[in-house]
Every structure is written in C-alpha cells, then in structure tokens.
ZAMARGU-4260 file (C-alpha; in steps of 0.2 Angstrom, whole numbers, plus 5000, padded with zeros to 4 digits):
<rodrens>
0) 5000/5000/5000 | 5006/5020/4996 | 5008/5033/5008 | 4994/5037/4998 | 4981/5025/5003
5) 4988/5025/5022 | 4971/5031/5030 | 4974/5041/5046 | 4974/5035/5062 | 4958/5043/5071
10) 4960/5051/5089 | 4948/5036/5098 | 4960/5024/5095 | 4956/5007/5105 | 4970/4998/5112
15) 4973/4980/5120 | 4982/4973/5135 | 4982/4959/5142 | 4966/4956/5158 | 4978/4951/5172
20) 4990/4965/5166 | 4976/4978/5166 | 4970/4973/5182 | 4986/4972/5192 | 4989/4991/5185
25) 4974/4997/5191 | 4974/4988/5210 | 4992/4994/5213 | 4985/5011/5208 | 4972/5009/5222
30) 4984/5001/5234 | 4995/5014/5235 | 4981/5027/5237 | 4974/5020/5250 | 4992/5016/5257
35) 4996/5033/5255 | 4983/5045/5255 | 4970/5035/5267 | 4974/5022/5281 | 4992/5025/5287
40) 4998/5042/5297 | 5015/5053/5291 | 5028/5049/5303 | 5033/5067/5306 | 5015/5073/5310
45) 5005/5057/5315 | 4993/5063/5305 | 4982/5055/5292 | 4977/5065/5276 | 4959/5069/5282
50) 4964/5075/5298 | 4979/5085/5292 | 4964/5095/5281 | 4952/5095/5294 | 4964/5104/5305
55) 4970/5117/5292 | 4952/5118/5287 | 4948/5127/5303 | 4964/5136/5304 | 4958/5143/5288
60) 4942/5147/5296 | 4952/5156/5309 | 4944/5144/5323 | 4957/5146/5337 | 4957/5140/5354
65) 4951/5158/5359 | 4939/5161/5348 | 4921/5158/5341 | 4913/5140/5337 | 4907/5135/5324
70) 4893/5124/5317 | 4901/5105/5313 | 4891/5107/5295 | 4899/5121/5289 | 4919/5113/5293
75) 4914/5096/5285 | 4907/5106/5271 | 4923/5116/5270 | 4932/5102/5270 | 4924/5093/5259
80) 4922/5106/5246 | 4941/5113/5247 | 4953/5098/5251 | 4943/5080/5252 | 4933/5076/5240
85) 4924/5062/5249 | 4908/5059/5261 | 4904/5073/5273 | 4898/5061/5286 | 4916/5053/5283
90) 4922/5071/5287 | 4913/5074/5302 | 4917/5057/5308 | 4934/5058/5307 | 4933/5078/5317
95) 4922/5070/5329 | 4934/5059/5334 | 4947/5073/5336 | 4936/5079/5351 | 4933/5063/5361
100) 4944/5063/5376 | 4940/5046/5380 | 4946/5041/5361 | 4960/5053/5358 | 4974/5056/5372
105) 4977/5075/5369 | 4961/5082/5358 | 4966/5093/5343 | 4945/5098/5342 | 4937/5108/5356
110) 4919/5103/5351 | 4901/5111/5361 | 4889/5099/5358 | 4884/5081/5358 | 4899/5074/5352
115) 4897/5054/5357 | 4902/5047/5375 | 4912/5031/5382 | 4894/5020/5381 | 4896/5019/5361
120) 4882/5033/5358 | 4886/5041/5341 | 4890/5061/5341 | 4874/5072/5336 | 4870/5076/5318
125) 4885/5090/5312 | 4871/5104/5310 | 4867/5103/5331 | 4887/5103/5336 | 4899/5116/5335
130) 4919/5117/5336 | 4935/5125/5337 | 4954/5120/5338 | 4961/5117/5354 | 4976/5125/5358
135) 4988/5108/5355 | 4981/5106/5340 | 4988/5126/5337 | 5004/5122/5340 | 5006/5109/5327
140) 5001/5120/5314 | 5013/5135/5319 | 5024/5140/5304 | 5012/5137/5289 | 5013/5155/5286
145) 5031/5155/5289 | 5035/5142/5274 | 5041/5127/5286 | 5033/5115/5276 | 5027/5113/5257
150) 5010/5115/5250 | 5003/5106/5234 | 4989/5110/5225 | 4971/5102/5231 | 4962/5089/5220
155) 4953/5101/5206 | 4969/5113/5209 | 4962/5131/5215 | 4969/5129/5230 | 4986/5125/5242
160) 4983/5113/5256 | 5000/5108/5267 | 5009/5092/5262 | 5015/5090/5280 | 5011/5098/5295
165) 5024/5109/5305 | 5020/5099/5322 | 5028/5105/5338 | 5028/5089/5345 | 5026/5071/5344
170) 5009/5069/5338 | 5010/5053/5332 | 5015/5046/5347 | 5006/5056/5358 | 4988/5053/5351
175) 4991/5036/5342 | 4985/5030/5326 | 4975/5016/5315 | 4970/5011/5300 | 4970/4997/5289
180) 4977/4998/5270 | 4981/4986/5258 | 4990/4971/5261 | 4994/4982/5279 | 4989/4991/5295
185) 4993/5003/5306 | 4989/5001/5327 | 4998/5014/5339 | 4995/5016/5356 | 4994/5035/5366
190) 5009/5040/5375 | 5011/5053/5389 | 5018/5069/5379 | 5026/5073/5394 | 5036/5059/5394
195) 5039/5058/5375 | 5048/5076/5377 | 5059/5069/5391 | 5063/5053/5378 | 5067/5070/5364
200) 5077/5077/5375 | 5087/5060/5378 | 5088/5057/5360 | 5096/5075/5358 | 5111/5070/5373
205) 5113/5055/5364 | 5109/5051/5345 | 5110/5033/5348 | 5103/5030/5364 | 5096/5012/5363
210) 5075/5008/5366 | 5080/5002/5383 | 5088/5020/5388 | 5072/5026/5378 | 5060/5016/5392
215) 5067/5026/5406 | 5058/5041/5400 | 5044/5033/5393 | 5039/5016/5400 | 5023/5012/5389
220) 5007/5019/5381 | 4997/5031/5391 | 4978/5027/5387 | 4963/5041/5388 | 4954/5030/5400
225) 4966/5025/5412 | 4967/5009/5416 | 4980/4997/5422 | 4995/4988/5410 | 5001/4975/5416
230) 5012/4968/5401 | 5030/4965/5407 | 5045/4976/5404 | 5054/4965/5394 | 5039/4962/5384
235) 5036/4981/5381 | 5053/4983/5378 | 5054/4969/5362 | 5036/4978/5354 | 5046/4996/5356
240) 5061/4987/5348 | 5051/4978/5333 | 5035/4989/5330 | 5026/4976/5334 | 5019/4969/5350
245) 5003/4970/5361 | 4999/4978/5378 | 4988/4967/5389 | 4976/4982/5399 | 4965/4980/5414
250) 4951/4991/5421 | 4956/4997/5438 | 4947/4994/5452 | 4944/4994/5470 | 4935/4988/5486
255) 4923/4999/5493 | 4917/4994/5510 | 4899/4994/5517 | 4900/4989/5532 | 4895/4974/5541
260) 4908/4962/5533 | 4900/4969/5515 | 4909/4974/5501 | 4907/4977/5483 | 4918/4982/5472
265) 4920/4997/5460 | 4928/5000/5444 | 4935/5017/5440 | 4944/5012/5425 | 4939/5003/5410
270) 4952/4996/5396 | 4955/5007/5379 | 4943/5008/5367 | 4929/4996/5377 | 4912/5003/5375
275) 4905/5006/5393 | 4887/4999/5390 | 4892/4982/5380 | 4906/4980/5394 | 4889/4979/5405
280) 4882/4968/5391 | 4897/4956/5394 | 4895/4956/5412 | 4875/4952/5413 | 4879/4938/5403
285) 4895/4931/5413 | 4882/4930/5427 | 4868/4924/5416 | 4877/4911/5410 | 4889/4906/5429
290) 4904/4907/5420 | 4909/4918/5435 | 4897/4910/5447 | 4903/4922/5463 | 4898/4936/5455
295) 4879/4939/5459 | 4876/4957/5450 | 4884/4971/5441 | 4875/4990/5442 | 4882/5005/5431
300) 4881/5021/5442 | 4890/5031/5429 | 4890/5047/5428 | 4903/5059/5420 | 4914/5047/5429
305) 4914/5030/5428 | 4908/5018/5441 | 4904/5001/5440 | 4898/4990/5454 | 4902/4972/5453
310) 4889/4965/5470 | 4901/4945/5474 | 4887/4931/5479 | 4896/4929/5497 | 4907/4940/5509
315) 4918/4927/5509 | 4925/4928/5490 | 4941/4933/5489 | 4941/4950/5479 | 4957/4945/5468
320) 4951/4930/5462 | 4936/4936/5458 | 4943/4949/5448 | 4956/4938/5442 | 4940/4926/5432
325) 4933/4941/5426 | 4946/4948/5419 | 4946/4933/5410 | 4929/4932/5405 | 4927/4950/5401
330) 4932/4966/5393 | 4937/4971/5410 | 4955/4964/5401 | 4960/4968/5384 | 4974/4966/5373
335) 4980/4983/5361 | 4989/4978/5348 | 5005/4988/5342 | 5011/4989/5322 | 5020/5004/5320
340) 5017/5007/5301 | 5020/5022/5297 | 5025/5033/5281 | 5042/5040/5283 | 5043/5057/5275
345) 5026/5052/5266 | 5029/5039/5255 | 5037/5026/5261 | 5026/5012/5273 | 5040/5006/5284
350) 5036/4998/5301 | 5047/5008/5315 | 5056/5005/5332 | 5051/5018/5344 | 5067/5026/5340
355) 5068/5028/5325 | 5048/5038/5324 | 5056/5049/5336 | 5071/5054/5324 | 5059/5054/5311
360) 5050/5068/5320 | 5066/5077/5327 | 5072/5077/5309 | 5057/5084/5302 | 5057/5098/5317
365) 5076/5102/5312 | 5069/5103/5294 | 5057/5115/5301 | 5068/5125/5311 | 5079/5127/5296
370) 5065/5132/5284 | 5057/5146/5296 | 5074/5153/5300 | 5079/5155/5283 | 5060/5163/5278
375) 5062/5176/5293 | 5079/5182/5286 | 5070/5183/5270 | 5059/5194/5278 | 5070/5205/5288
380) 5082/5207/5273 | 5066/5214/5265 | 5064/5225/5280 | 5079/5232/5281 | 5080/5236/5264
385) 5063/5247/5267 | 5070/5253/5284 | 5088/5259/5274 | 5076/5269/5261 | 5065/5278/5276
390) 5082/5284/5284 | 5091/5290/5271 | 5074/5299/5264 | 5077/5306/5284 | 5095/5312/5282
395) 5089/5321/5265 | 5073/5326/5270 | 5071/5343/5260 | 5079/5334/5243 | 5067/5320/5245
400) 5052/5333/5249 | 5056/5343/5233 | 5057/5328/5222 | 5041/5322/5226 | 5032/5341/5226
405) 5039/5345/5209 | 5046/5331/5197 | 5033/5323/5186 | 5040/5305/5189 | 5045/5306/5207
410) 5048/5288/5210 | 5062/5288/5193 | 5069/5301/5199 | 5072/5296/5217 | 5078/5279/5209
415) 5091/5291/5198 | 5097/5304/5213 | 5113/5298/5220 | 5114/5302/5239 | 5133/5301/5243
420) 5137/5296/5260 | 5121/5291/5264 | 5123/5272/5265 | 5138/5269/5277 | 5130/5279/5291
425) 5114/5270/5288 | 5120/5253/5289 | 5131/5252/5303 | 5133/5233/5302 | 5148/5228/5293
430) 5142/5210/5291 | 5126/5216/5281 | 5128/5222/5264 | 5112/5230/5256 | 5102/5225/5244
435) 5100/5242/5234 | 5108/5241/5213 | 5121/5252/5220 | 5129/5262/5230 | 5121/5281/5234
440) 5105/5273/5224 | 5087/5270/5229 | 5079/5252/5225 | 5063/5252/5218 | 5057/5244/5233
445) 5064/5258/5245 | 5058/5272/5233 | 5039/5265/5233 | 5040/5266/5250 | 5045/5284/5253
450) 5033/5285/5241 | 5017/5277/5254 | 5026/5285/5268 | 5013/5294/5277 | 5017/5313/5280
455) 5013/5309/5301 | 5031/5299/5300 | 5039/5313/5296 | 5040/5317/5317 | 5058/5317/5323
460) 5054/5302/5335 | 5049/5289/5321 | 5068/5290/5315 | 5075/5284/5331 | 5061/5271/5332
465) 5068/5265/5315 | 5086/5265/5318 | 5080/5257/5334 | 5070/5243/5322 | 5085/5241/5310
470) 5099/5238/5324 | 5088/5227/5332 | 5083/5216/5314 | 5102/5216/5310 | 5106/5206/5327
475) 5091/5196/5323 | 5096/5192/5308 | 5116/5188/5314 | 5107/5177/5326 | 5097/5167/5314
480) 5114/5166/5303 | 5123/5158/5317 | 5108/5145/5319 | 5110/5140/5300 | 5127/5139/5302
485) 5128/5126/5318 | 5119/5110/5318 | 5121/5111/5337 | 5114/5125/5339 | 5098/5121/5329
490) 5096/5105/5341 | 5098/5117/5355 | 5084/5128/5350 | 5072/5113/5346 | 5077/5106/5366
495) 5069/5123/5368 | 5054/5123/5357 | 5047/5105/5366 | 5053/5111/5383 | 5041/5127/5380
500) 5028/5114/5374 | 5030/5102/5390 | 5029/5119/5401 | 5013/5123/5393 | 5006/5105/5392
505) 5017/5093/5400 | 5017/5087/5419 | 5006/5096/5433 | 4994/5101/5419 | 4975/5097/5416
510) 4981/5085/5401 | 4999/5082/5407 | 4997/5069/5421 | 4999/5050/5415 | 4983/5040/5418
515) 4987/5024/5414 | 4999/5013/5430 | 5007/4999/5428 | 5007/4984/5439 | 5014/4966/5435
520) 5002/4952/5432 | 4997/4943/5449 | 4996/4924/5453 | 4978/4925/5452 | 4977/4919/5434
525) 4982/4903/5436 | 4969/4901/5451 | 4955/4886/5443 | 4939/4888/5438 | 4933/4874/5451
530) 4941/4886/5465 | 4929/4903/5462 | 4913/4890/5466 | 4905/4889/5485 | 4903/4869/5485
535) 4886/4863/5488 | 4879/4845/5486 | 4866/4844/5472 | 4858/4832/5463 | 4858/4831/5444
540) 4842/4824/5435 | 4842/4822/5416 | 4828/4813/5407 | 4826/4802/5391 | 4823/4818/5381
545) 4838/4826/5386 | 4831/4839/5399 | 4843/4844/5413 | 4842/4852/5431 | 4850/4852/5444
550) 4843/4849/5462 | 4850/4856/5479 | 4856/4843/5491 | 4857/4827/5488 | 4838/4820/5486
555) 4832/4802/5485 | 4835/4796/5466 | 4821/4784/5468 | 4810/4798/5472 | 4798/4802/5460
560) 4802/4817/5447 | 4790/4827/5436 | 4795/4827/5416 | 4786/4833/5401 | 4773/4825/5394
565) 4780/4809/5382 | 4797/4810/5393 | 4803/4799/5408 | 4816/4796/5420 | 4836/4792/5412
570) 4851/4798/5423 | 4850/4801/5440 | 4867/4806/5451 | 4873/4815/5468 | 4886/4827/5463
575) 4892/4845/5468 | 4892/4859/5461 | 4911/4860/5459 | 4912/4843/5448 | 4912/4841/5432
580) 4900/4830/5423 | 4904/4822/5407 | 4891/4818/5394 | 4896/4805/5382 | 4888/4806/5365
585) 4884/4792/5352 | 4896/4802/5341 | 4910/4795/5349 | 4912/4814/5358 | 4913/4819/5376
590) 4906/4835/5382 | 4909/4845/5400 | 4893/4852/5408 | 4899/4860/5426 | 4887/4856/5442
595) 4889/4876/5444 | 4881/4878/5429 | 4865/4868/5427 | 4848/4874/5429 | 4839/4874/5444
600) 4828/4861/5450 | 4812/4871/5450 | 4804/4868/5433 | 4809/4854/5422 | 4827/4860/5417
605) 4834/4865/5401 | 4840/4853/5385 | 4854/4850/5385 | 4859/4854/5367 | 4857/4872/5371
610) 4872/4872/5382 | 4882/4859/5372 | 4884/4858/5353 | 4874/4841/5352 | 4869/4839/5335
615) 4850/4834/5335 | 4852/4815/5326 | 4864/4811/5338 | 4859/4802/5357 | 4866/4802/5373
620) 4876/4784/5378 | 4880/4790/5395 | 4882/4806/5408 | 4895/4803/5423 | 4906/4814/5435
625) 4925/4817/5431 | 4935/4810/5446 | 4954/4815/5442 | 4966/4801/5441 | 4955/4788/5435
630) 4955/4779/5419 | 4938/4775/5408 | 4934/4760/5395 | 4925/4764/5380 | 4917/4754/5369
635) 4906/4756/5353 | 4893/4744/5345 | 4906/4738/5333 | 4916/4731/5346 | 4930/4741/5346
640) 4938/4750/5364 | 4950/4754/5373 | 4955/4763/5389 | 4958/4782/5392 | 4963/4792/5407
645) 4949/4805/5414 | 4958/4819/5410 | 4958/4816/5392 | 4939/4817/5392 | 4936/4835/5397
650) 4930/4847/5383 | 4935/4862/5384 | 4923/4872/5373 | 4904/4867/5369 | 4908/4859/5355
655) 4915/4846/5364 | 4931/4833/5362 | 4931/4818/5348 | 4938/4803/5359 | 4931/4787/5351
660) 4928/4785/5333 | 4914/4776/5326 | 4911/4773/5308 | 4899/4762/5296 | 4884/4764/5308
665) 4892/4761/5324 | 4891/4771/5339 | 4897/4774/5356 | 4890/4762/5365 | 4897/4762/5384
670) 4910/4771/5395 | 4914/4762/5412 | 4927/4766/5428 | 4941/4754/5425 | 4941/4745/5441
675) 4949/4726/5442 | 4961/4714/5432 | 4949/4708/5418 | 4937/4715/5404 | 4921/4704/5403
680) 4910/4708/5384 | 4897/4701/5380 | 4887/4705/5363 | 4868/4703/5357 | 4870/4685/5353
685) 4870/4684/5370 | 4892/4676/5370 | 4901/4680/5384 | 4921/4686/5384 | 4932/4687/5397
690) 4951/4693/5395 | 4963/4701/5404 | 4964/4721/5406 | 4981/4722/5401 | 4974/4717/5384
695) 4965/4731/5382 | 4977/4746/5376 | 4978/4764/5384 | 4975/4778/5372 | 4970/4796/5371
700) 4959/4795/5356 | 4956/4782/5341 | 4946/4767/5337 | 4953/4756/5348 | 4955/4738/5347
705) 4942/4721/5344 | 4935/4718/5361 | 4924/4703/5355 | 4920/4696/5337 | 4904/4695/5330
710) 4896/4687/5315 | 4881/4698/5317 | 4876/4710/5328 | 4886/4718/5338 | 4893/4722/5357
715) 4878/4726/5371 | 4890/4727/5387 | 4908/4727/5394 | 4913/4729/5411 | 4929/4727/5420
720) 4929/4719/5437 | 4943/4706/5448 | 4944/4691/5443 | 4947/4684/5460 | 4929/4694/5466
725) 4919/4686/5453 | 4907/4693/5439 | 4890/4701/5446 | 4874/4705/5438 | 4854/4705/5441
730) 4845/4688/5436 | 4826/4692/5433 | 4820/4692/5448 | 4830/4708/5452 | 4843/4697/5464
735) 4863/4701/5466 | 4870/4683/5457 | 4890/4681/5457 | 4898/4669/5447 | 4915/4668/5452
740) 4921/4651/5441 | 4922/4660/5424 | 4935/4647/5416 | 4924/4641/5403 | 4923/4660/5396
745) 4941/4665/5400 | 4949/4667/5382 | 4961/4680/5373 | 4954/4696/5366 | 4945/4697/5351
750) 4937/4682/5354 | 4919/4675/5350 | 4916/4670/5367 | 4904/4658/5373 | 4886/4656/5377
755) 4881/4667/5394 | 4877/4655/5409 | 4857/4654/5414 | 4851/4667/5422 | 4861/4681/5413
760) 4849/4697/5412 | 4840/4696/5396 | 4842/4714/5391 | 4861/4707/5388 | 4866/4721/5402
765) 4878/4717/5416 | 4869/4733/5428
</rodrens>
C-alpha cells in the first residue's frame, strides 16, 4: 500500500492489554492510594490526610482556641468542598473523633455539643454541634505561614493545602493512630507527651541512645481512659524494639466497704477503646450464663465518671480472684495491639522501632527550624531594605520633599538621585551588605515606600524608632545566621521549642498527668475455675429427652420426678456443684457440663443441646462425673475400645472433644470406671468374653482395638471387674448373682466367646 492510501489513524484509538496486566495496574493504583493518602499516618505529623485538612480547614476558618465555634456542617462542608473530595459524614466522623477525650489522648478539636460518650452513643448530627481547635492542636500548625513545610495543589487545583504539618511535638505518638490499608495496617498506642519530650530530650544528649535507655523516659502507652498495663517490661521493651507487639490492659478497680463484713467492688477504670454499655452487656451475661458464678450482680452508676459496681454472691469471695476470672471472661482485660506502620517522609510504609519515629520527628522539626529561619531572614532582609530607604529619605529630607512636590516621575527620579554618604551611616553593620543596585542609589522597593510614607512619619521620634527597628533586625538576623550555620545549635533551639511545649502541656497540667499505671500480672490467673465456686451437694436429674436440672442437696434418686409429657426418667446422680459432669455422646464425643452451671431444680430443666453443641440426630450413651486420676473403657457397638485416662475426656469448649471413633453405623455404645484385672464383653448374641485388662490398650483418642468378634450384631455390654471377686449382675428376679468360676469364658481378646450362663439378664446388660 502508498503513503497514499495509508488512512489516518483517528483520535479514539482502542487499544489492547492483556486482563491480568490491566487489572494488576489498576489495583496497585488503588493500593498505593489507599496506602498513601487514606489508612496509614505521616511519621513526622502522625497525621492522616483527612485529619491533616480538617485541621488546616479550621485554621483557615480562623477557629482558634480563643475564639468563636462554629457549626460541625459548615467545617465538614469546607472540607469537603476545598481539600477532600469524599463523604461529609466521613468528614465529620473523622473531626468528631478529634474531640473525644475518652478516644484521643490529647484532643486537637474543642467541640460544644453532643459529640458521642464512652457508652458507644454516636455524636449528634453535624448541624446541632459546634467546634474550634484546641490550643495543642495550634501548635502543630505554627509556621504554615512561615514556609516550614510545602504545599501542593488540592484535587481540582484552586487551592494549596499543606503536604506535611509543621508539628511542635510528637503527635503521632502522643495521640496514636489506626487504620488498615492494603495488604497492611497501622495500630499505635497513646503516650504521655510529657514523657515523649523527656525521651526527645534524651535522644538529643545521645543520638544513639538504645529503646532500653528510651524506656526510662517513657515506659509504655498512656491510654485516655486510664486503666491498668500489666504487660512485662521485657515484653514492652521487644514491641518498642520491633514495632510490633501488644499491651495486655486492665480496668482498675477497687473495694469499697459497706459495712457489716459487705463489700462490693468498683471499677473506676475501664480498658481502651471498650464501650462502657456492652462491657455491662458482657457482664449480665457472665452471670447469666455462671461462668463467674461468685459474681451475683453488676450495676452502672456512671456518671461523668465511671463507676461500675460488681455485687460478689458471698462475703467470703476473695476480691482478687474474683477479679482475676473476670478479667478473663470479660472486657474488664483487653489486649491493644502495636504495628507501627508508618510513612516515613510520606511515602514510604515502613514499620518503625520507637526510636527511629522519634528521629523521624526530630528530623522533620530540624527541617522546620531550618525552613522558618531561613523565611524570617528573607523577611527581615526585606525590611531592612525598606528601613535603609526611610532613613536615608530622613537624612535628606528637603531633597526627597522637593522631588516628590515638583518632578513629574517622582519615584524615577528618586531611583536616579545619588545620595553620597548616605549608605555607610545607615548601615552600621559591617556584616550586612544592602540589597540596593548600587551604591548612593534608591531600590525600587525603597523608593515605593518613601513614596506610601505617610506625612505623620515625618515626626523626629519615628527616625529613632527605625534605627531602633533596623539595629535590632540586624542582630536578629546575625542570630538566625549563626543558627543556620551550627547543627548544634539548631538542636539546641528545638530542646527549647518541646521544653516550651512540655511547660505549657506537660506534667502538673490538666492534660499532662499519666493515667494509665502499671502493675505486674498477679498469681491470680492461674487460680482454677473449680476454686471461684462455693461447694454445695446437688443432685443432677436428666431425662430420656435430654432435659437437665440440677437439684439442691442430695435427694432420694428413687423419688419420683416430674418430666414433660411423652418423657421419663434416664440419669440420676449426687454430685456438687464443683464437679464436672461428662456427657458421652453416640458420636463418639465427650462434652463437660459443670454442676455450677445447670439449671435449677424448679421447673423441668433445660436441653441439654442448648448448652452443648449436640447435633440433633445424635443420642446420649451415658452422663458421669469426672473424678481426676481415674481411667475409663469405651466401647462402641462395633466392638472396638480401649481405655483412656479421665483427664483426656474433658472438653473444653461446647463443641466438645472427639475421643472414640465410630464409623459404618456404629456408635458409642458404653463408657465404664476401669476397676479390676479383667474385661468381661458380651454382645447381642447373648456370647460372653472374658480377657485380661492388660489386653486392652491405653489411648487418648482412636478406634481402639476388637474387644469381641461377631458374625452379626454387635457388642451390648463390657465391664471390668477382679477376677478373684467374681462377675456380678441381676437375674430376673432383680437378685445380686455372682459367678466367680468363669474358666469356661476365660479366652484372649477378640474372641467369640461363649454362650452366657442361665440366668444372665436378658436385656444382655451386666447393671
């Protein structure tokens, strides 16, 4: 084909690529947004991109800590309209959280107004709130007009918004941070600012103070609500280290006294970021369900303070132990969990020691320092060139006066007049050197200003003030010189900056005093569950349709009970409240039921399958009580057992422990006390076995071994007993027979067997 015939290509071209190619672009697009712009905080603010424009939204609005409020809709709406272009309920959210003290350790929003509590209640809709920055949240701004940081265009590009904020101290630290991004997250505790200025100040003495020398000025988190940590120092010190870690955070409480040998106890304190009213929640159902059985009630007298009242059952439950259970079984003990991911000068996601977020901050604070110094001698040389052009229009007063008066381009000719001798008198500095095109000569800049002088200026008094002005802006100036030139210095000066900070903010202050303690971890956690129950005799009734209840004392079992209609009698025990009662399904699993925790004996009880994970097609072989150190047989309708140790059978969850397993049909057919030398089986043929126990293998879990063999049918009872005692059971008539020659049915295991002897029970049942 000619150039000729080439047709040209259109401006809609349609190109294509390859799915998995277009795909991966376009997630690794959102990824790094989200990474960058969304979930994790700048290192050298601690700041997050919506709250960085929240904050120089207001300051915009000129919404200082001394002034007006204003209403929640109109910042949101700012904010939204000039710097995030995202969800204004996202927005408020987000400044909402910046004014609850229970959430943020040092609150950068002073809000008037509903704005959510510690029970979990939401803040009020925006156009019913008001707020204004606090006067923390003032100082991390403080050099934005200054040029300390630099500013990039906002997303439709009419406007500037800071990329970084100037931040006068540790923020990110200091308030903490979360957020999860893409393929990462970010979780940082508050800290005491107090402290984190003392750690600065070490860091300054000594760049490469380890994290160890770091914990003697700041030992831990500091949370908003108090509390108590109880994570080991050595623990703390490895999550500092790594960036990773978790704090383990217990409410702090105390016994109050009523007199009379009663007490209750009160909680003052409750773990970070637990919502008061489902803490309560948690606590109704402890007792609801007896997993702390000597708790008997919990009340929330709250009101700007916290206080909850745990009521124990008895005055004679040990307040520690009591406590120790629930902090086990409630948010009454949480665990925070530390991943210092943070951007390090804003682009990078890198998880950080504790010491190297603090040099990222004292870095970006030198940075600063460095940036303002160097604006504020831009602007005094800019002064000073004014001040030069006002003295020398001083000196020659009458010249300059009859320039202006009488020549038709008095700011040319001003510019053209050579004053000789003028400019050495005026500048008296020999280490500044003017910024006027020459010598005797006017800038344009000085002339335009004796051009706007105002003729009241002209007093004899307002030349000392400005030679006053320019002496005193020259050693300013040399000053600020001195501090460009000398890296100690500048690190001097920033010691000073976070000391004026701490004065203002630190210790002895309304927000400066720690709140959280620390205390090491008592004995009480390994105190048993069994030991927190008062033990009373009761007596456990469970019928064929799997109701339970529990009975106090020990009442006759051949008494009559009431059941449902269509439903009868099946297990009858004296237990306690402290044992354990094992429930032994026809799955082959064992369940754990304790006395403590069954239903009363008024009524008919409750199923059991609400308190166990029972599935419905699946009965219940047998219910006995755990006795430590003894061993169990089990058996299943195929034959097949062995023996297991008591321990082995306790579940601990409700969806119990798999210990035998049945297959093809079979099912748990009997668990008995091992008691005796020999095993005597017999199936539904009605053929009796007799072999030694040590035949009979000790496992934790399985199939087991053949017991007895069967052409058809299968095993109906097993029982261990001494050989030398005799083999028991019930003939018909109900009487107590003991056959103690069992030769003829002596045999190895796995055997047949032979035929039982007369008078064997005919339900093929030893009991």
């Amino acid at each position: 084909m000619s150039d000729e015939d080439e047709e040209p290509i259109s401006g809609g071209l349609t190109l294509s690529e390859p799915l998995s190619r277009a795909i991966g672009e376009r997630y690794l697009t959102y990824a790094l947004s989200t990474i960058m712009h969304r979930a994790l905080p700048d290192a050298r603010d601690g700041l997050k991109p919506v709250h960085r424009r929240i904050l120089f939204a207001m300051r915009e609005l000129r919404l200082t800590a001394t002034g007006g409020f204003r209403k929640s809709a109109k910042i949101s709406g700012d904010v939204m309209g000039n710097y995030h272009p995202h969800g204004d309920s996202a927005i408020y959210d987000a400044m909402a959280r910046l004014a609850q003290d229970f959430n943020v350790r040092y609150p950068l929003v002073d809000g008037q107004g509903n704005f959510g509590n510690i029970d979990g209640d939401n803040p009020a809709a925006s156009r019913y709130t008001e707020a204004r920055l606090t006067a923390l949240a003032e100082t991390l701004m403080e050099g934005l007009a200054e040029n300390a940081v630099d500013f990039r265009p906002n997303y439709d590009g009419t406007l500037e918004e800071p990329v970084v904020m100037p931040a006068a101290f540790p923020n990110l630290l200091a308030n903490g941070s979360s957020g999860i991004a893409v393929g990462m997250a970010t979780n940082i505790p508050p800290h005491n600012l107090d402290e984190l200025i003392h750690g600065c100040h070490a860091m300054l003495k000594d760049p490469d103070i380890s994290v160890e020398g770091l914990m003697e000025h700041i030992p831990g988190p500091d949370f908003p609500t108090g509390g108590v940590i109880v994570e080991p120092k050595e623990s703390i010190r490895d999550s500092y280290e790594t960036g990773r870690g978790a704090f383990r955070i217990r409410a702090k409480w105390q016994v109050e006294d009523l007199g009379r040998g009663q007490w209750q106890i009160i909680v003052t304190e409750i773990p970070y970021q637990v919502q008061k009213s489902r803490l309560i929640e948690k606590l109704a159902e402890v007792i609801q369900l007896k997993k702390v059985p000597l708790l008997a009630d919990v009340r929330d007298e709250s009101a700007e303070d916290i206080r909850i009242v745990l009521e124990p059952r008895a005055r004679t439950v040990d307040p520690d132990m009591l406590m120790g259970m629930l902090f086990r079984n409630s948010d009454l003990e949480t665990r925070f969990s530390l991943n210092m991911n943070v951007l390090i000068d804003g682009r990078v996601p890198k998880v950080c020691s504790l010491k190297e977020v603090l040099r990222a901050f004292l870095d970006h604070r030198r940075e600063v320092l460095r940036r303002r110094s160097t604006h504020r001698i831009e602007k005094i040389d800019h002064r000073l060139e004014v001040l030069e052009g006002f003295i020398i229009a001083y000196l020659n007063l009458d010249r300059v006066i009859d320039i202006i008066r009488y020549d038709e381009d008095p700011k040319a000719a001003l510019m053209r007049e050579t004053w000789g001798g003028v400019f050495p008198r005026a500048l008296s500095e020999k280490d500044y050197v003017g910024p006027g095109p020459g010598e005797g000569e006017l800038s344009e800049v000085q002339a335009e200003a004796i051009l706007n002088m105002r003729l009241r200026s002209l007093r004899r008094l307002e030349e000392i003030e400005l030679r006053r002005e320019r002496d005193s802006l020259m050693a300013e100036r040399a000053g600020l010189a001195d501090l460009l030139e000398s890296e100690k210095r500048q690190w001097k000066k920033i010691g000073e900056e976070l000391e004026e900070i701490r004065r203002k903010f630190g210790k002895g202050t309304a927000l400066g005093d720690r709140r959280s303690a620390f205390t090491e971890a008592g004995e009480v956690e390994d105190v048993p569950f069994e030991a927190m129950i008062e033990r009373e005799p009761v007596t456990v009734i469970c019928s064929k349709m799997g109701w339970i209840r529990a009975l106090k004392g020990h009442a006759d079992l051949s008494a009559e009970q009431k059941y449902k209609d269509g439903d009868g009698p099946r297990f009858a025990f004296h237990a306690e409240t402290t044992d354990k009662i094992l429930i032994v399904a026809e799955n082959g699993r064992f369940y754990t039921l304790l006395g403590a925790n069954l239903p009363g004996g008024r009524g008919m009880g409750e199923p059991v399958r609400l308190m166990i994970d029972l599935p419905n097609d699946t009965g219940i072989t047998d219910m006995i009580l755990f006795r430590p150190g003894e061993k169990y047989m089990v058996a299943s309708t195929a034959g097949d057992g062995f023996v297991v140790p008591a321990e082995e059978l306790v579940a601990q969850t409700r969806a119990g422990k798999q210990v035998l397993t049945v297959k093809d049909g079979a099912r748990a057919a009997l668990c008995r006390r091992v008691a005796g030398d020999h095993v005597a089986v017999v199936g539904e043929n009605r053929k009796l076995l007799v072999f030694p126990l040590v035949q009979l293998p000790e496992m934790n879990k399985g199939k087991g071994v053949r017991l007895q063999k069967y052409k058809d049918g299968g095993l109906s009872d097993a029982v261990t007993f001494a050989l030398t005692q005799g083999l028991c059971w019930k003939d018909p008539a109900g009487r107590t027979r003991t056959e103690t020659d069992l030769n003829e049915w002596l045999g190895p295991r796995a055997g047949a067997g032979k035929m039982a002897p007369r008078g064997f029970p005919r339900d093929n049942r030893f009991n």
